[in-house]
C-alpha positions as CSV (number, residue, x, y, z in Angstrom):
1,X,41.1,34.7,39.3
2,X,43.2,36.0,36.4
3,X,44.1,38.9,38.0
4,X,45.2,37.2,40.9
5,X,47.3,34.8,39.1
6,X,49.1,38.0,36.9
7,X,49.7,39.2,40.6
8,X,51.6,36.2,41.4
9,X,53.0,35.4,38.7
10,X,54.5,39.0,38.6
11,X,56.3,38.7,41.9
12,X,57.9,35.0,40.6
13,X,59.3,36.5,37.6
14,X,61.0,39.6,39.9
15,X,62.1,36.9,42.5
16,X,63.6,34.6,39.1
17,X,65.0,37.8,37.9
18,X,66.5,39.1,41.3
19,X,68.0,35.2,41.7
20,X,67.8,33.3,38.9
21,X,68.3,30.5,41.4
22,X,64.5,31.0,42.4
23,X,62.4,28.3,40.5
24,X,59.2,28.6,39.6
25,X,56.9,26.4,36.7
26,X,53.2,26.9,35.5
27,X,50.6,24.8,33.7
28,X,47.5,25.7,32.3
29,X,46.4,29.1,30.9
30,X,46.2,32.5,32.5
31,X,42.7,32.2,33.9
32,X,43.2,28.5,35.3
33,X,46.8,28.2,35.8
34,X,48.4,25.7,38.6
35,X,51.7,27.9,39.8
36,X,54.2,26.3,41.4
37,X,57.4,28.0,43.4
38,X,60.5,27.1,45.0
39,X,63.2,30.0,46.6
40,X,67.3,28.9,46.5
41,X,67.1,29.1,50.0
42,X,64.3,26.3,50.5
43,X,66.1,24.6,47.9
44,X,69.7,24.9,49.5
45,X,67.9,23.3,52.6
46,X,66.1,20.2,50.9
47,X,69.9,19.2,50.9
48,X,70.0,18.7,54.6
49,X,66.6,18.2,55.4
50,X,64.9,16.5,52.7
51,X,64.6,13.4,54.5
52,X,60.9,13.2,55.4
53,X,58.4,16.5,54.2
54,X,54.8,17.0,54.2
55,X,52.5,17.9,51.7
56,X,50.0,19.8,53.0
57,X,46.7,20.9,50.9
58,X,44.2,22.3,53.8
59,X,44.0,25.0,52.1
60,X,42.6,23.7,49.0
61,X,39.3,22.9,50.4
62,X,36.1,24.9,49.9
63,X,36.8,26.6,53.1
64,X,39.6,28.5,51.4
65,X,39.7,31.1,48.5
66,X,42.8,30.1,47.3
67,X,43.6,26.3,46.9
68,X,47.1,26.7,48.0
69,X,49.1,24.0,48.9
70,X,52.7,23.4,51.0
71,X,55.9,21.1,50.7
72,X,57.5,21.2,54.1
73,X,59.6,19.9,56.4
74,X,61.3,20.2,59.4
75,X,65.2,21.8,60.4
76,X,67.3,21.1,63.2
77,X,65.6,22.9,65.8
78,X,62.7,20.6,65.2
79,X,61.2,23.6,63.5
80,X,59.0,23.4,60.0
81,X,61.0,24.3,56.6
82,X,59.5,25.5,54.3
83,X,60.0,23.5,50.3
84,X,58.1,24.7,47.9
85,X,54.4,26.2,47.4
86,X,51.3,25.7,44.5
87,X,48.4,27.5,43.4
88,X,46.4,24.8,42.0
89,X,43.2,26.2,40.4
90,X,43.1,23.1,38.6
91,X,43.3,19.9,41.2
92,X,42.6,17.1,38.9
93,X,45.3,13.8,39.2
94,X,46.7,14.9,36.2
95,X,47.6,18.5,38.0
96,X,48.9,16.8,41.2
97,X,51.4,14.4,39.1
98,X,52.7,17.2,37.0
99,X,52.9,19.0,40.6
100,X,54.9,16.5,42.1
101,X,57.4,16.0,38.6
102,X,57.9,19.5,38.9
103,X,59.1,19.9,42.2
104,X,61.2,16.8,42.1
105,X,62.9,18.6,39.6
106,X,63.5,21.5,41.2
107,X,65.3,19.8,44.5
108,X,67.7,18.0,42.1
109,X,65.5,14.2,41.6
110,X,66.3,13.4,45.4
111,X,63.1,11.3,46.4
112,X,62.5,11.9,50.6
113,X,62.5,8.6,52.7
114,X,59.0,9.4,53.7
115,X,56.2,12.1,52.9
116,X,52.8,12.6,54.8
117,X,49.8,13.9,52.9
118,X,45.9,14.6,53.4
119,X,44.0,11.0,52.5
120,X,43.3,12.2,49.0
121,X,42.8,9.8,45.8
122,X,44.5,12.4,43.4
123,X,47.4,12.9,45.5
124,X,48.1,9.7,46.6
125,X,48.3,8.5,42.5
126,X,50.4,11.5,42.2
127,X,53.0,10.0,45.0
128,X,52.5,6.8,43.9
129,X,53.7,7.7,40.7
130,X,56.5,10.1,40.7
131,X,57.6,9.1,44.4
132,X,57.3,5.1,44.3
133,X,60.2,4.7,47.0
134,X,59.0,7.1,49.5
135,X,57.3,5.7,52.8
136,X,54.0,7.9,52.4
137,X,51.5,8.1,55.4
138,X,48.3,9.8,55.8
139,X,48.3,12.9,58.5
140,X,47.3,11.3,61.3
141,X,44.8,14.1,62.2
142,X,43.2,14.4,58.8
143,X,41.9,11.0,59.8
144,X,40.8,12.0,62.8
145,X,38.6,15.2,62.3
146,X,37.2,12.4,59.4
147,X,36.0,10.0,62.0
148,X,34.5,12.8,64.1
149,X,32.6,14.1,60.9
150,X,31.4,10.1,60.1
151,X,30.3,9.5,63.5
152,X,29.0,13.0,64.3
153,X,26.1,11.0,66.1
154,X,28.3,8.9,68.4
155,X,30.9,11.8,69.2
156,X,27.7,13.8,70.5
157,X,26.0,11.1,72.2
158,X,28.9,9.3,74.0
159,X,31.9,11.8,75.0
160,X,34.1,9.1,76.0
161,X,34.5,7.8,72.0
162,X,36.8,10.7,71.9
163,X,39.5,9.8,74.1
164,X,39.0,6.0,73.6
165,X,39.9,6.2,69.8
166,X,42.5,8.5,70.6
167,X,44.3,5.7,73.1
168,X,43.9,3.2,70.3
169,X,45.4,4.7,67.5
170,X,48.5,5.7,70.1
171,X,48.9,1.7,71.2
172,X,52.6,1.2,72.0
173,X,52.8,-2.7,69.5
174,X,50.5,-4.2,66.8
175,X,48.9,-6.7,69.0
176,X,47.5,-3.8,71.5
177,X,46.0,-1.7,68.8
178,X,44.2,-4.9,66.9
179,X,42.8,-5.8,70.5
180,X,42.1,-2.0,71.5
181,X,40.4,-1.9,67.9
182,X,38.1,-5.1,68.4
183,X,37.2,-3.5,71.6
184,X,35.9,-0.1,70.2
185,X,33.8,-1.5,67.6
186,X,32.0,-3.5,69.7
187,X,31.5,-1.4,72.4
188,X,30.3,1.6,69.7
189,X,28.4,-1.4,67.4
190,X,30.2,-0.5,64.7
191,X,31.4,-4.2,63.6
192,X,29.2,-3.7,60.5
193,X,30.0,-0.3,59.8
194,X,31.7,-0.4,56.0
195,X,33.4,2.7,56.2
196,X,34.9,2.0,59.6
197,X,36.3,-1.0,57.6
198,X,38.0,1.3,55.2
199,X,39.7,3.0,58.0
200,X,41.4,0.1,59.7
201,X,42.0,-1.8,56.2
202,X,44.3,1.5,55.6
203,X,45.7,1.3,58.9
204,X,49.4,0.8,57.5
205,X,49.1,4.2,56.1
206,X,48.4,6.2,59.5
207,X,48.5,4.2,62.7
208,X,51.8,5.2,63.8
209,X,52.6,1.4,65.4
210,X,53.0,0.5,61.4
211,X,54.7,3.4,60.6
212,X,57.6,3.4,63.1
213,X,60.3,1.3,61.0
214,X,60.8,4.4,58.8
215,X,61.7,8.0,59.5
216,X,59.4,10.9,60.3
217,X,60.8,13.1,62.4
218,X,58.3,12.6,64.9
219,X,58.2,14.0,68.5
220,X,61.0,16.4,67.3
221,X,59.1,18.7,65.5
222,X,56.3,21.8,66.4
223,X,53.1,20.3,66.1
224,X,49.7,21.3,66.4
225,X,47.4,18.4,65.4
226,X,47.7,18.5,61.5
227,X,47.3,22.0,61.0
228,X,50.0,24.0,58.5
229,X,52.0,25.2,61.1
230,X,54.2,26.8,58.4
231,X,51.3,29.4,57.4
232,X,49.3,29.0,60.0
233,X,47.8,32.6,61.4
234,X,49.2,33.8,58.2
235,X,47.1,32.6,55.0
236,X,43.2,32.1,56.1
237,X,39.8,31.5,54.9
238,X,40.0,35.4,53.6
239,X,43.0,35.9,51.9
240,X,42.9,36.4,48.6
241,X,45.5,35.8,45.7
242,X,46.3,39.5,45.6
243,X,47.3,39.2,49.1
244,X,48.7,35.8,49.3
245,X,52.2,37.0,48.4
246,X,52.6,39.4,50.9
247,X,51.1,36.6,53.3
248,X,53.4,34.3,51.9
249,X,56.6,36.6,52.6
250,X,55.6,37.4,56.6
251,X,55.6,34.0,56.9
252,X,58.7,33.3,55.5
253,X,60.3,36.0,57.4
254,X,58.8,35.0,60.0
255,X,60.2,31.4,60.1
256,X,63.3,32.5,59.2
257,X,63.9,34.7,61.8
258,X,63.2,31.9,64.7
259,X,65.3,29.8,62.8
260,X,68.2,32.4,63.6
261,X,67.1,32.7,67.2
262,X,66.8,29.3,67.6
263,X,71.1,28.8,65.9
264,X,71.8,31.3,68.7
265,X,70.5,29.7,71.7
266,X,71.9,26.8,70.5
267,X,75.4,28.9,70.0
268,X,75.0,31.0,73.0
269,X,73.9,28.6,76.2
270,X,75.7,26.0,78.0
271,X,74.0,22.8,78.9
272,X,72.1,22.5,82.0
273,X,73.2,18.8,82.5
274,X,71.2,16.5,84.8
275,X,74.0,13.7,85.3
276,X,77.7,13.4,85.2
277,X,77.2,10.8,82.2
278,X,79.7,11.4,79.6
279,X,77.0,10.6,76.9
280,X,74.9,13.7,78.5
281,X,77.7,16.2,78.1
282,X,79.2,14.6,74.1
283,X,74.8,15.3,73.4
284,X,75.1,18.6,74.7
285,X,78.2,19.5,72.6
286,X,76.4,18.0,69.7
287,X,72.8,18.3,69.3
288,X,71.1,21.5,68.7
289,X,69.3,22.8,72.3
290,X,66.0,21.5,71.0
291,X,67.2,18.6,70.2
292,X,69.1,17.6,72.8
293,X,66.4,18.7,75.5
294,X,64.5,15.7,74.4
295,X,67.5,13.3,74.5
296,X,68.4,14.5,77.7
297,X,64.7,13.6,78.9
298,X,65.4,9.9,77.5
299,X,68.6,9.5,79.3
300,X,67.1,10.9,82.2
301,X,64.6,7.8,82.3
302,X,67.1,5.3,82.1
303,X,67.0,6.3,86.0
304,X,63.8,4.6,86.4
305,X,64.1,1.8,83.7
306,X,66.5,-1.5,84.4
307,X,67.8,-3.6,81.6
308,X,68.2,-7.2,82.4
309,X,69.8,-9.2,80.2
310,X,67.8,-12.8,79.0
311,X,70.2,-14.3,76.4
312,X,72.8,-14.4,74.5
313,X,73.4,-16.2,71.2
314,X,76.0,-15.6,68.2
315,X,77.8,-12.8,69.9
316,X,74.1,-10.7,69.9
317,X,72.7,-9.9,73.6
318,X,69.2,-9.9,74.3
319,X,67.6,-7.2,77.0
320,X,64.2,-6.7,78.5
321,X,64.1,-3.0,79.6
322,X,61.0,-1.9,81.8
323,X,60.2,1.1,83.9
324,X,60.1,0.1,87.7
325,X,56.7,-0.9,88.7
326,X,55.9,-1.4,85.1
327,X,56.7,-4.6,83.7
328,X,54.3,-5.1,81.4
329,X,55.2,-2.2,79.4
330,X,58.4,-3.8,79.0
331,X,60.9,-3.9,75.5
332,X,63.0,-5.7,73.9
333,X,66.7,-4.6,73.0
334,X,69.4,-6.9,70.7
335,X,72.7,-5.5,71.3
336,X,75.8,-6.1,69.7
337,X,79.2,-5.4,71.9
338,X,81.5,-5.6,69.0
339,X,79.5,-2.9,66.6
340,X,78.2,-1.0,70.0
341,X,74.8,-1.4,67.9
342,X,71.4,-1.6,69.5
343,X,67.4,-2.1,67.9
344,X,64.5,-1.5,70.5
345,X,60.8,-2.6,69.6
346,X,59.8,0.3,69.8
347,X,62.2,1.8,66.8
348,X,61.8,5.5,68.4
349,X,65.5,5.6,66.6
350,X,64.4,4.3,63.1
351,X,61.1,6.7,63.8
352,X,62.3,10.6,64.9
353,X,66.0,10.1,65.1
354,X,66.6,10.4,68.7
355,X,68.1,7.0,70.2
356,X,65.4,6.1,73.0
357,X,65.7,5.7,76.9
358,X,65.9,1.8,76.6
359,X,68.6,1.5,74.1
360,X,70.5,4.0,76.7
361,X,69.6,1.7,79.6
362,X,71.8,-1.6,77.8
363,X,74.4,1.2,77.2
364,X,74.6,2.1,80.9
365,X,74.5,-1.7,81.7
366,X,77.2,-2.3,79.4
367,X,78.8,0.7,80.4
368,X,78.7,2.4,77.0
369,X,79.8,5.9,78.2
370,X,79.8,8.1,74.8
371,X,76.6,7.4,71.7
372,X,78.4,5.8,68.8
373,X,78.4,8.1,65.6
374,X,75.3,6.7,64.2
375,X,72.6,7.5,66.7
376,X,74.1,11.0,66.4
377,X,71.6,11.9,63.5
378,X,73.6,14.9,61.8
379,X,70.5,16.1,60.6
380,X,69.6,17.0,64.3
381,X,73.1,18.6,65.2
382,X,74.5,22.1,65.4
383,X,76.4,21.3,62.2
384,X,73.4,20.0,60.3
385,X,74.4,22.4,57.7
386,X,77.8,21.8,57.2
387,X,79.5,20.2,55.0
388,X,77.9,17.4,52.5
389,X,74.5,16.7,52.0
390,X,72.4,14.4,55.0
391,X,70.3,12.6,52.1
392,X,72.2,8.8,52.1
393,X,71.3,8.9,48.2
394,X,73.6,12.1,47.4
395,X,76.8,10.7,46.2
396,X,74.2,9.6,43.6
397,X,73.3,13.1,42.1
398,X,75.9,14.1,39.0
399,X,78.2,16.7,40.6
400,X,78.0,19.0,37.3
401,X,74.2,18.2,37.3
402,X,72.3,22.0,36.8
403,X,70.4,21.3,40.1
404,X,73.9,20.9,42.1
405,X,75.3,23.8,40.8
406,X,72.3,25.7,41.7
407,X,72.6,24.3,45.7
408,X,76.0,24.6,45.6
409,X,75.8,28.6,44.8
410,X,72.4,28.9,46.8
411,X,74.9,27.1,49.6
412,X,77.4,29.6,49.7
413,X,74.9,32.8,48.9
414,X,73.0,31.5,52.2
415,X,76.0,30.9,54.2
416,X,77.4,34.4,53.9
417,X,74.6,36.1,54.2
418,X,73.8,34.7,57.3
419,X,76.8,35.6,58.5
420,X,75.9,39.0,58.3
421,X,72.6,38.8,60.1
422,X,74.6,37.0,62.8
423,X,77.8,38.5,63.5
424,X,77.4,42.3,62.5
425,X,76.0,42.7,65.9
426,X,79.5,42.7,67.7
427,X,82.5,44.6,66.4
428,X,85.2,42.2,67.3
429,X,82.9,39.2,65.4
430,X,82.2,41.4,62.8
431,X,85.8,42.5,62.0
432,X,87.3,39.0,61.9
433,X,84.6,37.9,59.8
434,X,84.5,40.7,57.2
435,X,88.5,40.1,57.0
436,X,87.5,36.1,56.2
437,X,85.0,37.2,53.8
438,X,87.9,39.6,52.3
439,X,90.7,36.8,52.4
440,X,87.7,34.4,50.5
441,X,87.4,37.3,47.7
442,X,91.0,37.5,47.3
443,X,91.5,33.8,46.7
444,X,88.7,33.8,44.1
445,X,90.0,36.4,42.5
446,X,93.4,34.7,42.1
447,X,92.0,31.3,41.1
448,X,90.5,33.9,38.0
449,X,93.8,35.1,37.6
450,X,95.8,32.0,37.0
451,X,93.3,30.8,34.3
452,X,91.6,27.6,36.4
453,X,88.6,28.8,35.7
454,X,89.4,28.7,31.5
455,X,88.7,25.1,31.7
456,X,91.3,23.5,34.3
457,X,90.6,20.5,35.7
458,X,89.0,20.2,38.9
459,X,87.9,16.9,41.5
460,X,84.9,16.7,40.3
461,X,85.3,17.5,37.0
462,X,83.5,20.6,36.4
463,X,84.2,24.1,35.3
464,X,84.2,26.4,37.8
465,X,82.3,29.0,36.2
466,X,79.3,26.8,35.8
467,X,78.6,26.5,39.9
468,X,77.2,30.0,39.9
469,X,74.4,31.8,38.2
470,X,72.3,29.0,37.1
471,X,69.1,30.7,34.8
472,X,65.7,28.9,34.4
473,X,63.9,29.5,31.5
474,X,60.7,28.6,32.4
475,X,57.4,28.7,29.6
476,X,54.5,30.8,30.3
477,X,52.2,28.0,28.6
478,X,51.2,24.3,29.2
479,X,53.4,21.8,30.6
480,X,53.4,18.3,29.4
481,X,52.4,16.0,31.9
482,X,55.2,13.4,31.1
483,X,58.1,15.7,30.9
484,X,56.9,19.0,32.8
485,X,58.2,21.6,30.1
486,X,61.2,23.2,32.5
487,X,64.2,24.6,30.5
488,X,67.2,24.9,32.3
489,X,70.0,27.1,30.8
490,X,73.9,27.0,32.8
491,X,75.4,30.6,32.1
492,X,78.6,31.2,33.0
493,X,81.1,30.4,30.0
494,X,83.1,33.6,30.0
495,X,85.0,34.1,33.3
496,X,83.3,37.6,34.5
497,X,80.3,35.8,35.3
498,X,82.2,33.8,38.0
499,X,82.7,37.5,39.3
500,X,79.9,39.3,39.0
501,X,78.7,37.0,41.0
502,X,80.7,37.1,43.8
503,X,80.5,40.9,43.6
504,X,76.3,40.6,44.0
505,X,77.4,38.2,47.0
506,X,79.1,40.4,48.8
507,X,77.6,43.2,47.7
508,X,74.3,41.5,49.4
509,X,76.5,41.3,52.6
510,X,77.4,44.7,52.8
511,X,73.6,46.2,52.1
512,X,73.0,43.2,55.3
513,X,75.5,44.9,57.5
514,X,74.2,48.5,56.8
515,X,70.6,47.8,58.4
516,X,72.7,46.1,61.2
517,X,72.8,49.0,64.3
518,X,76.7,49.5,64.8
519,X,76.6,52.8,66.0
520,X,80.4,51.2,68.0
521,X,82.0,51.0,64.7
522,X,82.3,54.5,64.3
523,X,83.4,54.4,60.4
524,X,85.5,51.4,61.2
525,X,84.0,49.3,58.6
526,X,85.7,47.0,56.4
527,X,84.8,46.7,52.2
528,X,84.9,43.9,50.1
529,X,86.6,44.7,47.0
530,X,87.3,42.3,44.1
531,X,89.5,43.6,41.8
């Protein structure tokens, strides 16, 4: 596969040389190399979506001729985000730790709240290890299609075994899913089965009843049992390393380009509101249309779901919530007046983000009309991307840290060049934000000009001139496994460099706005010039 891996590593040293903000590390020689990239934009959004990913390697199995594997994630449309990609010819543990060191370098050292993997010995060490404080989980459906493959015999002979598994692993509390489990066993006469035992002695790693006290994202994201949905239709049994590239960029294109679509539905369509709740309309305003479609559908079954309060003890309220007509499917909700807090049993909150239909039944009771701030997950909101990062751990990262310059210039890169594939559509949008664009240049140039830049001191402390052009000097050989071999070089001492690259910036815009079709500017068009 040499010649493969020449042809990928040749397009990661064009992308490093284009954007130096584009990371890439490799280990191993030519002819067995693991090859690992990450692009500024995916690295600009691991700042506000970096809370949960998955680390998908379907594509390393025999069925495959490439053994490429994934980090992703999922945006504010619910939609997966892409975070990084490996070749990995070699897949020993050793390869999968330096894998895993190497990308939590390149998305600054922030470790996710939670990752789900394939239920594979190297990579779980390799988590284990470099990621000891992330919630990791097994993908649910990997351990599915492994119990269909195990009892191949059963599956053929009773057809039932199917769903019946299926309706265990989805019980609503730990008591159900023990008793459901008990139940299955001995109705299949599989009490003595050892593997079987494996399964449910793993259970805290992929039945989702133990898994709902930390965040996943769940039920808010595009989901097609366990499959990459990121490259899926895109990279298959048949491509090749000479074509994965290409493969590779549709999808990316692809992705990014529904991502768009997706910020202007959200932008451009009011709210079809079910209620005259005041809660409904502030979630409208708020969430992205994705989003708030599935809150809407929880406040919508407060309708059918009555709170009744049982208790109440040290200023805390106690409420059983149940659906009318089912009472035994009923949960519990504490709920604190003073704070305007609520926890549900069945932590859909703590689990995908979006506050569920019994917490918003004690807020109707209790005539809560708006959601308090903190069920408004920002990560889920039309301004998801604004402003600081989501991650709860990012007042940790040093400010003059290499990594946050790099986000901070791949923040503003992405930012303005989005506004081009957004607003050169309409003349008047266009106009007033090529004139922003052209007030922003100005400023930039004067801050040059009055010699803040030559080492004046700023709030955070660094020099300006190191937030852009960030270079990685990255070695062409082996990588320690300890301390993956990545060199990371901060140009930018001399105060052209500040300018060049907001020349390539804008620059960038205006080659945007020339594919855009504005045959109604008719020459009107504005240029950016720094001087």
């Amino acid at each position: 596969m040499s010649d493969g891996v020449q042809h990928v590593l040749g397009y990661l040293k064009l992308m490093h040389f284009e954007n130096p903000n584009f990371y890439y590390a490799i280990r191993g020689d030519p002819s067995a190399s693991n090859v690992f990239w990450i692009d500024a934009a995916s690295r600009s959004n691991y700042t506000y979506f970096g809370d949960t990913i998955v680390f998908d390697t379907s594509y390393c199995s025999s069925d495959y001729k490439v053994p490429f594997a994934t980090f992703t994630g999922l945006n504010h449309h619910g939609q997966p985000i892409l975070f990084g990609c490996a070749v990995m010819l070699d897949q020993s543990e050793a390869s999968y730790i330096w894998l895993f060191q190497t990308w939590l370098h390149a998305i600054s050292g922030k470790s996710p709240i939670s990752i789900t993997i394939e239920p594979a010995r190297f990579v779980q060490t390799a988590v284990s290890q470099v990621l000891p404080n992330t919630r990791l989980r097994y993908c649910k459906w990997s351990v599915f299609k492994e119990v269909q493959t195990r009892l191949a015999h059963l599956y053929e002979s009773q057809p039932n075994i199917d769903a019946e598994f299926g309706k265990c692993v989805e019980s609503e509390s730990i008591e159900e899913f023990e008793s459901r489990w008990g139940m299955l066993l001995e109705q299949y006469y599989l009490m003595d089965d050892e593997w079987m035992r494996s399964v449910y002695d793993a259970r805290r790693m992929w039945v989702p009843v133990y898994m709902r006290d930390t965040f996943f994202g769940d039920h808010c994201g595009e989901g097609n049992k366990g499959r990459n949905i990121y490259f899926d239709g895109f990279i298959t049994a048949e491509t090749t390393l000479q074509v994965l590239i290409e493969d590779y960029k549709k999808a990316v294109g692809i992705w990014h380009e529904k991502e768009l679509r997706a910020d202007h539905d959200t932008s451009n369509t009011i709210p079809l509101l079910k209620t005259p709740s005041p809660m409904e309309k502030q979630a409208g305003s708020v969430y992205t249309k994705k989003i708030f479609m599935k809150f809407q559908e929880e406040l919508f079954q407060t309708l059918a779901n009555t709170a009744t309060e049982l208790e109440e003890s040290g200023g805390v309220t106690l409420f059983r919530v149940a659906k009318f007509g089912e009472d035994h499917r009923d949960r519990i909700v504490t709920y604190n007046p003073i704070e305007a807090k609520a926890t549900c049993g069945c932590q859909k909150f703590e689990f995908s983000g979006v506050i569920c239909r019994h917490i918003l039944a004690v807020f109707r009771a209790k005539n809560v009309l708006t959601l308090p701030s903190e069920y408004l997950l920002k990560r889920w909101t039309r301004n998801a991307k604004s402003g600081g990062s989501l991650d709860k751990h990012a007042a940790e990262e040093p400010t003059n840290s290499p990594e946050s310059v790099t986000i901070r210039c791949d923040n503003l890169q992405q930012d303005v060049v989005k506004v081009g594939e957004e607003d050169a559509k309409y003349i008047q949008v266009y106009n007033v934000a090529m004139n922003a664009l052209e007030e922003a240049a100005k400023k930039v140039a004067a801050v040059k000009n009055q010699g803040v830049a030559q080492g004046g001191s700023l709030a955070n402390g660094e020099n300006p001139l190191a937030s852009c052009q960030p270079a990685m000097t990255l070695p062409m050989g082996d990588s320690k496994l300890e301390n993956p071999s990545i060199q990371t070089t901060i140009n930018g001492e001399k105060n052209h460099e500040l300018l060049e690259n907001i020349q390539k910036l804008v620059m960038n815009l205006n080659e945007k706005f020339d594919n855009c079709d504005r045959k109604c500017v008719h020459g009107h068009r504005l240029q950016i010039i720094i001087s």
